[in-house]
C-alpha positions in Angstrom: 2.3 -39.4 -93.2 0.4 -36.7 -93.5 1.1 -33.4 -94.6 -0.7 -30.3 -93.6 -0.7 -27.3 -96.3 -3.2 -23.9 -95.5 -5.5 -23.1 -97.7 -6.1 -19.5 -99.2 -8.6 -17.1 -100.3 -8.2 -18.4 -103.9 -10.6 -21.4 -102.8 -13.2 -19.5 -100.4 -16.5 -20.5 -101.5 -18.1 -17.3 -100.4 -15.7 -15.2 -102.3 -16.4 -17.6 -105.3 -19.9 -16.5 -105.1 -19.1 -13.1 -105.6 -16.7 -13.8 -108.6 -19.2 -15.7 -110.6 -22.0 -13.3 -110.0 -19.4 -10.2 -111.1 -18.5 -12.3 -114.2 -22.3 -12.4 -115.3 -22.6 -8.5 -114.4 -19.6 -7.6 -116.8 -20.8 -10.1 -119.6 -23.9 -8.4 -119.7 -22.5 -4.9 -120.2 -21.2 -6.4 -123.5 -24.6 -6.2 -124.7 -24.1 -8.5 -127.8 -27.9 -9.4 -128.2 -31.4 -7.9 -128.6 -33.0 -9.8 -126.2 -31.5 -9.0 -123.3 -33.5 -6.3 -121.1 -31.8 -3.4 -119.1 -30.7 -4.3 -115.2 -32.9 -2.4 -112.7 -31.3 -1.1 -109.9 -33.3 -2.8 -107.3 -31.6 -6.4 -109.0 -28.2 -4.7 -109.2 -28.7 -3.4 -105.4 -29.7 -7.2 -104.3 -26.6 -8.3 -105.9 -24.6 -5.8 -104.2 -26.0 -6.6 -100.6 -25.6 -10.7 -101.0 -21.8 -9.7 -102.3 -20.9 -7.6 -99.2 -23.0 -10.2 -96.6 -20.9 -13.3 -98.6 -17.7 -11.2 -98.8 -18.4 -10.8 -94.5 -18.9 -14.8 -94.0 -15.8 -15.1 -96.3 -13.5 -13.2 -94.5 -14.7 -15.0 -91.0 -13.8 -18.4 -92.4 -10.8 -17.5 -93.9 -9.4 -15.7 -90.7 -11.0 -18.5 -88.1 -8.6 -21.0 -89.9 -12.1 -23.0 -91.2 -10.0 -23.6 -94.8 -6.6 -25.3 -93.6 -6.3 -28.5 -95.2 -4.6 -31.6 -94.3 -3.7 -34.0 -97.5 -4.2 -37.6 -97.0 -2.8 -40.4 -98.7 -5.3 -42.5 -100.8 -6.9 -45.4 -98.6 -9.7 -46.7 -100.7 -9.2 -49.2 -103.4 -10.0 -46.9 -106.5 -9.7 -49.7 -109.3 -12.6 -51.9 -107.9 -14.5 -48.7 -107.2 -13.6 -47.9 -110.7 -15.1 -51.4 -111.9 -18.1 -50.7 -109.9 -19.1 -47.5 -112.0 -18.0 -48.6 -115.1 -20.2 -51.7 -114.8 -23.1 -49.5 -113.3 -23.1 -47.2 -116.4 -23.2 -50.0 -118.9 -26.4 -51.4 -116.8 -27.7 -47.5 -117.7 -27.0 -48.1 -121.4 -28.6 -50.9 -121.4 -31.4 -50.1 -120.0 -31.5 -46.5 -121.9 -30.8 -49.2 -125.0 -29.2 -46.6 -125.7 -25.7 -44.4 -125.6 -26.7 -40.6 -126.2 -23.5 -39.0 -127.6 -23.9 -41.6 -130.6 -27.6 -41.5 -130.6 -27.5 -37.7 -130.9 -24.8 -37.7 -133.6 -27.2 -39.5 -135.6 -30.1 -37.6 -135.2 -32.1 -39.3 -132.3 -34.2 -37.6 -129.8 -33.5 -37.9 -126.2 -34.9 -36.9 -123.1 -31.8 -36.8 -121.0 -34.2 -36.1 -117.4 -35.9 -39.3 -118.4 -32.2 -41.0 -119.4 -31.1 -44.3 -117.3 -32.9 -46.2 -114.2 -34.7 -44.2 -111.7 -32.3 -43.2 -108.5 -29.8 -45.8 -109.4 -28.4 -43.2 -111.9 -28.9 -40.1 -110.1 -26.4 -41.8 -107.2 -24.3 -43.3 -109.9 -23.8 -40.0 -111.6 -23.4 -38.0 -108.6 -20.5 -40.2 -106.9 -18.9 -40.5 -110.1 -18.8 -36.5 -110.2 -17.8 -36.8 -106.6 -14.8 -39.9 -107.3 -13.5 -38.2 -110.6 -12.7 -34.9 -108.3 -11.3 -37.7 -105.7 -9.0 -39.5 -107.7 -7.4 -35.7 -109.6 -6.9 -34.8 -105.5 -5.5 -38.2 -104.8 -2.8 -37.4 -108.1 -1.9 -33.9 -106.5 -0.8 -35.3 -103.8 0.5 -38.6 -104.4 1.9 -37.2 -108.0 0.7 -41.2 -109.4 0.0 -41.0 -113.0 -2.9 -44.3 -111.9 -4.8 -41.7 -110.2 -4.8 -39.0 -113.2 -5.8 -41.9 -115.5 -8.8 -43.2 -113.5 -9.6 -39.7 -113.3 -9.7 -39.1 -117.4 -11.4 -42.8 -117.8 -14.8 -41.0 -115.4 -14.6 -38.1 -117.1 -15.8 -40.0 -120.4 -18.5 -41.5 -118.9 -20.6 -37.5 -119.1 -19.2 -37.1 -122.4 -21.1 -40.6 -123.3 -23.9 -39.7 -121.8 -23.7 -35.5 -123.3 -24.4 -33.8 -120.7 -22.1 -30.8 -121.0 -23.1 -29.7 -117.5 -21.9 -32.4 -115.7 -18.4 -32.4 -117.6 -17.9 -28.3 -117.0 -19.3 -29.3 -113.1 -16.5 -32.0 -113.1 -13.7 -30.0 -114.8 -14.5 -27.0 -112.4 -13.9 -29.2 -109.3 -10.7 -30.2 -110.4 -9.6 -27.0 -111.3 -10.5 -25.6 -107.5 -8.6 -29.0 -106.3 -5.3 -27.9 -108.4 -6.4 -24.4 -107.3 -6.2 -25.1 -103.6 -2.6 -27.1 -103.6 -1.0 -24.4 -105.9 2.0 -22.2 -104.1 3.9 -21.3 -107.0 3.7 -17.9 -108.9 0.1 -17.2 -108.6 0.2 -14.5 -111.8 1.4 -17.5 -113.8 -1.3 -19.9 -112.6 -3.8 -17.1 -113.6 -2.8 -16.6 -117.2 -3.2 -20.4 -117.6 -6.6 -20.4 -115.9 -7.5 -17.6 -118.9 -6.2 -19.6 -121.6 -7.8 -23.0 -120.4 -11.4 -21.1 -119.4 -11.1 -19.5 -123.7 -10.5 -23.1 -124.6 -13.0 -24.9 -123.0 -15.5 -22.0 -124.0 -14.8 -22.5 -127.5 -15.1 -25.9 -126.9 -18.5 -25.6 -125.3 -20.0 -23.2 -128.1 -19.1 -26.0 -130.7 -20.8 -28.9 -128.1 -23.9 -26.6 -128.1 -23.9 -26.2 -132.2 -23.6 -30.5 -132.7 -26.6 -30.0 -130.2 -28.7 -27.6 -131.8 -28.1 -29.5 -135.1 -30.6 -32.1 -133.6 -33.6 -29.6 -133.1 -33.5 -27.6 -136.2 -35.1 -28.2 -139.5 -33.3 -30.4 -141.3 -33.5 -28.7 -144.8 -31.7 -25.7 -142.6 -28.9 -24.2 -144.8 -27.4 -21.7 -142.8 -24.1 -22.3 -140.7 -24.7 -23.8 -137.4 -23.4 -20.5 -135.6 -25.6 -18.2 -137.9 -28.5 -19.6 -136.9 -28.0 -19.4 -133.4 -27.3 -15.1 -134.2 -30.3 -15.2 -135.6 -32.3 -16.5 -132.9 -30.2 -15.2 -130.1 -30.7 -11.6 -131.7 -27.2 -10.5 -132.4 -26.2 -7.3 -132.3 -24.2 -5.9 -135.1 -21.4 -4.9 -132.6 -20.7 -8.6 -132.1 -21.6 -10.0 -135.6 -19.2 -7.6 -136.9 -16.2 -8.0 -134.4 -13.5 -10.4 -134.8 -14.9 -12.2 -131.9 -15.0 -16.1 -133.1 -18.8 -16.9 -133.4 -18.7 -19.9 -130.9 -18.3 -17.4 -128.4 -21.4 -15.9 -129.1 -22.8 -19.4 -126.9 -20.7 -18.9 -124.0 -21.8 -15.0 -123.7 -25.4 -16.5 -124.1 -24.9 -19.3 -121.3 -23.4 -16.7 -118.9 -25.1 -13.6 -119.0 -28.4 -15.0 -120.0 -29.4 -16.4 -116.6 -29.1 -12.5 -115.4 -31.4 -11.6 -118.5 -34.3 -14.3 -117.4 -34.1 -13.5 -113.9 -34.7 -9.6 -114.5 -37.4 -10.1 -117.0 -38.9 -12.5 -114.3 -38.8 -9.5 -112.0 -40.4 -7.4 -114.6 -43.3 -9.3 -115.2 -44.1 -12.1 -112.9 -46.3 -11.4 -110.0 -45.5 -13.4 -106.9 -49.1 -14.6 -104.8 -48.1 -14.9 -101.3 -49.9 -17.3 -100.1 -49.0 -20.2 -97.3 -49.6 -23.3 -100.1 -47.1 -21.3 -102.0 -44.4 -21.1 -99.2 -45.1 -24.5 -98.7 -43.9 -25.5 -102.7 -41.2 -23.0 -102.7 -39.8 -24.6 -99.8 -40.6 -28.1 -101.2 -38.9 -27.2 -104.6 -36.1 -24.2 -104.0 -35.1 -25.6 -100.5 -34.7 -29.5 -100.8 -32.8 -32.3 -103.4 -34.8 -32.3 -106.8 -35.4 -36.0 -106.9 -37.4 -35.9 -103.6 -38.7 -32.8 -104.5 -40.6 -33.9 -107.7 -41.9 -36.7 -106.0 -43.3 -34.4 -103.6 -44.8 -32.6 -105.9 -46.4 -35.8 -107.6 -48.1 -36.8 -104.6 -49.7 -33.3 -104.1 -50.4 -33.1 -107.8 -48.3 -29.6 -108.2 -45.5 -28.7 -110.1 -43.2 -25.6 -110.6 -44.4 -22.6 -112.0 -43.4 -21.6 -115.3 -40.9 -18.4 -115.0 -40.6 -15.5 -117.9 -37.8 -16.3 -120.5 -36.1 -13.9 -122.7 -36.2 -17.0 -125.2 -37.7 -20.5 -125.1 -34.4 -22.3 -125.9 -32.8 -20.2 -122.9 -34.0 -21.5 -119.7 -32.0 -21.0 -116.5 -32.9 -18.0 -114.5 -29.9 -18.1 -111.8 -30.2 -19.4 -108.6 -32.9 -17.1 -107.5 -35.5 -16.4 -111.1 -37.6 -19.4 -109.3 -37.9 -18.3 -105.8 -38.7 -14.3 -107.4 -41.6 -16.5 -109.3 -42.8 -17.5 -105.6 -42.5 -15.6 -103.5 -40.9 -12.3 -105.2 -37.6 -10.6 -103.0 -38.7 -12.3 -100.0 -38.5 -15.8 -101.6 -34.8 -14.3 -103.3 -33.5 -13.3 -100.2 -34.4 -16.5 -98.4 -32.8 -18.8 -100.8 -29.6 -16.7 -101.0 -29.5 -17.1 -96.5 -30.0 -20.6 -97.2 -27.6 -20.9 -99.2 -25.2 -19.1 -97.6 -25.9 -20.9 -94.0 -26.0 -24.6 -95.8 -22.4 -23.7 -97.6 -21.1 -22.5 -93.9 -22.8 -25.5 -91.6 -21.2 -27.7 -94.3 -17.4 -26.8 -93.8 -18.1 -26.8 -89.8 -19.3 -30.2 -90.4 -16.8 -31.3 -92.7 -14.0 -29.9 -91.1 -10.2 -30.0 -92.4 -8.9 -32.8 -90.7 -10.9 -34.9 -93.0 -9.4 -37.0 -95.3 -12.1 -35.6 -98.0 -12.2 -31.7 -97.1 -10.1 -31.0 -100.2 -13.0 -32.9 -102.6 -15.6 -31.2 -100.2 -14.1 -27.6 -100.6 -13.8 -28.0 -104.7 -17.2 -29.2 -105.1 -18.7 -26.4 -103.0 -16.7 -24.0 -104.5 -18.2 -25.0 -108.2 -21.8 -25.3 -106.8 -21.5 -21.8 -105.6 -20.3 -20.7 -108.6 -22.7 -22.4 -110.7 -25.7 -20.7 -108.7 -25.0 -17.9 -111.4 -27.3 -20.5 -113.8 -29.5 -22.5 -111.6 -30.2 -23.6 -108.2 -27.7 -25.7 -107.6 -28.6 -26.4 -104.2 -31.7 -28.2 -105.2 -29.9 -29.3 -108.3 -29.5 -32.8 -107.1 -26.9 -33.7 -109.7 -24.4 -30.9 -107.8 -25.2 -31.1 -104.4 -26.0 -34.6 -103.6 -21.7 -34.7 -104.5 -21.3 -33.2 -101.3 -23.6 -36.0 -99.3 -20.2 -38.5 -100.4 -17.4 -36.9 -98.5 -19.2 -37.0 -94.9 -20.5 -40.5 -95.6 -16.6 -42.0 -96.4 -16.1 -39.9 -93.5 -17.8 -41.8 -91.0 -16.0 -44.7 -92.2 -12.9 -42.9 -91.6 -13.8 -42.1 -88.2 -14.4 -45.7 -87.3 -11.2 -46.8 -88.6 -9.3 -44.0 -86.9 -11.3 -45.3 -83.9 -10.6 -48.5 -84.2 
């Protein structure tokens, strides 16, 4: 039986969007570190305009009825799916001859873009992400403790593997999935999201010192955290508060995109040119795993974009498309983003059996565009190729 619960503004992507973009505004006004350059008003304005044009597209979907949800008891057979991964990752390791979380721990390099065998793990990663969010949704409603097992048992496999993105991509899914069926006292659901989200960042800060212990100087004597003051430029009004240090990563990690793409604005200088439309669209506007090999073929590759610091990297969702084609290449990638993220709950529609997984996923890859583009970010969005495919095959049994 099925049973049909609505959905609420708590889960619309759009208005996701503008939370995690307001989040990085107010961290930055914390101004904990040296680096970080002023906001210009032109960047602040941009913000402003993409927050009132998502907040519009947000309120049309939620009113048109777009986010009702129907909840569908589990039809796939999880356990051999299960198997199937399980045995797919230890074909990785063996191939890797490696397993990075131990290899890291004991000093070894790795180069975690060059990590596994090429494609097979980039769609064994992704449906992973995609089947751990599936099995947490499959617990909701079915309340089986099998389900929430299975859904623990994936979420190791990231952990092996240490990338700390895919585990906070994962945990944010299942957070929008419990998110979405929650109908109790909202206030109390929100002091538990604020106690888990100050967990999991202290959590994250300590991930990020075990990882920095593998790219320091080894005759380093200084506390793990100190170091990272130093060459984060702390400000005293943070290294004298009674703010735990680990923090200090977490502030880094989320207001730090904002601080790359403004000193990208500041100093690069876009060349409009039609070869350069032609690799923005190739490498802003398409799945990274095609695009590099695009960009092989043609012997190009990305251009570099300014950073505040070497060892911080992501630039938001837009730094690279200001590095191409300035606020025209900006306000391109945020329409595309915003009419990809609409065309994809018209196609997925609620009476799939998978909307719930769909919603989740887009709802953490618009909120993760506050680091990267997670559109082209394969390792994100390619999750949301898996809920239309198991679709289809829905479909034809429905047919049938």
């Amino acid at each position: 039986m099925n049973k049909k619960i609505i959905g609420n503004a708590d889960v619309n992507p759009f208005f996701t969007y503008i939370v995690g973009f307001t989040l990085a505004l107010l961290m930055y006004q914390l101004d904990w570190s040296y680096l970080f350059p002023s906001l210009t008003l032109s960047l602040v304005f941009f913000l402003i305009i993409t927050f009132v044009i998502s907040g519009f597209i947000g309120l049309y979907v939620q009113r048109k009825g777009v986010l009702k949800n129907y909840e569908y008891i589990n039809k796939l057979n999880v356990n051999w799916i299960v198997l199937g991964i399980t045995i797919g990752y230890i074909l990785n390791f063996i191939y890797a001859g490696q397993i990075p979380l131990f290899s890291i721990t004991n000093n070894v390099d790795i180069d975690y873009q060059e990590f596994g065998i090429p494609t097979f793990y980039v769609i064994l990663a992704t449906f992973t992400s995609f089947f751990t969010v599936y099995l947490f949704k499959c617990y909701v409603v079915e309340k089986k403790k099998k389900y929430l097992f299975l859904c623990l048992y994936l979420l190791v496999f990231p952990i092996l593997i240490f990338t700390r993105g895919t585990v906070l991509l994962d945990i944010s899914s299942i957070f929008f999935v419990y998110l979405f069926s929650y109908k109790k006292n909202k206030i109390k659901i929100y002091l538990w999201i604020v106690a888990i989200i100050l967990v999991v960042l202290i959590g994250f800060g300590m991930l990020g010192n075990i990882r920095t212990s593998n790219q320091i100087d080894k005759g380093q004597t200084q506390e793990l955290s100190e170091i990272m003051l130093n060459l984060a430029e702390a400000k005293p009004s943070f290294v004298n508060s009674a703010v735990p240090k680990a923090y200090f990563w977490s502030y880094l990690y989320i207001s730090s995109p904002l601080a790359n793409l403004q000193i990208n604005v500041n100093e690069q200088k876009p060349v409009y040119s039609l070869p350069t439309a032609l690799q923005y669209a190739n490498s802003e506007l398409n799945f990274d795993f095609i695009s590099k090999r695009v960009s092989t073929v043609f012997n190009v590759r990305k251009p570099d974009n300014t950073l505040i610091a070497p060892f911080l990297t992501v630039g938001t969702v837009y730094s690279t498309s200001y590095t191409y084609l300035g606020w025209w290449g900006m306000s391109i990638t945020f329409l595309f983003l915003m009419s990809i993220s609409f065309c994809y709950l018209i196609v997925i529609k609620p009476q799939n059996p998978y909307f719930s997984t769909a919603l989740a996923m887009l709802n953490t890859l618009l909120l993760f565009c506050i680091f990267d583009n997670m559109m082209s970010f394969s390792g994100m969005s390619f999750q949301l190729v898996y809920p239309i495919l198991l679709s289809l095959k829905f479909k034809k049994n429905k047919a049938i």
